[in-house]
C-alpha positions in Angstrom: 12.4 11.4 -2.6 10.6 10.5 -5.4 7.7 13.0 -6.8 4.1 11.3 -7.6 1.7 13.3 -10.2 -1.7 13.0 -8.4 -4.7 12.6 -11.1 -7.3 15.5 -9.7 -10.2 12.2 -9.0 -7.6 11.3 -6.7 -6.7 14.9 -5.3 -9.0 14.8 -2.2 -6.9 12.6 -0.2 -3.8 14.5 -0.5 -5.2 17.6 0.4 -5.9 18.9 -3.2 -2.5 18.6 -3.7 -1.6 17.5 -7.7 2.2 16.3 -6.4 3.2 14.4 -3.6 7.2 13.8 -2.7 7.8 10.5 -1.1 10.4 8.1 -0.3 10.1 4.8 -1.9 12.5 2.1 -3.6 9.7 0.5 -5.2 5.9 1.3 -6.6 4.5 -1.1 -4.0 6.4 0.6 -1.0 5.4 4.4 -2.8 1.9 3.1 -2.6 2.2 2.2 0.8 4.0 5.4 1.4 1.1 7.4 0.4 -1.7 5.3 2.2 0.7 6.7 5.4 0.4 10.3 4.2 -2.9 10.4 2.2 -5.0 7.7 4.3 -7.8 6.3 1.9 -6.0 7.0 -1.6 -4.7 3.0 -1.6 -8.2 1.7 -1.8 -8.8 3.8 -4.8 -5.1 2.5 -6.6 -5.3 -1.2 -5.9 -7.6 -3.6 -5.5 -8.5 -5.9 -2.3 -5.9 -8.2 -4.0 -3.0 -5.2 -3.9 -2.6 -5.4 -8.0 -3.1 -1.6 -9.2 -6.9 -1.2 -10.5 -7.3 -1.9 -14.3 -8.4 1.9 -15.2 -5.5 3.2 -13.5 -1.6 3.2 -15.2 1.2 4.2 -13.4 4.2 5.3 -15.0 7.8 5.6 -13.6 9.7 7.9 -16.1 7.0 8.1 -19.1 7.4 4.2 -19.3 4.4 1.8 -18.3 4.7 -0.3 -15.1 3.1 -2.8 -16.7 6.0 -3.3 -19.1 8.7 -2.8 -16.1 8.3 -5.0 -13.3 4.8 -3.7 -12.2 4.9 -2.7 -8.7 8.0 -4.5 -8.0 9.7 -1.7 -10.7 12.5 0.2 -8.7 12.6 3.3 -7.7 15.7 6.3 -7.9 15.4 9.8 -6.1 14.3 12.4 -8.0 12.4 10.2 -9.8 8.7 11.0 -11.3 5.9 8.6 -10.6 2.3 9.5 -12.9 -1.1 8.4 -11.7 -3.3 8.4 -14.5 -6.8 7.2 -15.0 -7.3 5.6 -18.3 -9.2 6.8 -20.8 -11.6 4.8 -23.4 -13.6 5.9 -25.6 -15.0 5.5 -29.2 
């Protein structure tokens, strides 16, 4: 299982839940996971092409997916998956 850190924009599809435990291998197939178990949150993660939405970052361990293998990035159990909006700002 791997645990997903639900940003609070995104809370109302899991239920208000802030952590959702899935089982995945990869970040595409732990997106898909939670469209099964949270139906509506893919729309707000990825675009209609499937690439994750450019104010969003998802990190696998602290570390970027962007600089892993984006959504193709494996997956372990016990692993920790963050969903954060980004921020800008001046």
């Amino acid at each position: 299982m791997v645990k997903v850190l639900i940003p609070t924009p995104l809370q109302k599809y899991t239920g208000d839940r802030a952590t959702v435990e899935v089982e995945a291998a990869t970040v595409a197939e732990l997106i898909d996971a939670l469209e099964t178990s949270c139906p509506g949150i893919k729309n707000r993660i990825c675009d209609d092409s499937g690439k994750v939405r450019r104010f969003l970052n998802i990190y696998v361990k602290e570390e970027d997916i962007r600089f892993l293998n984006n959504t193709e990035t494996p997956l372990s159990d016990g692993d920790e998956v963050s969903i954060v909006p980004a921020v800008a700002g001046g």
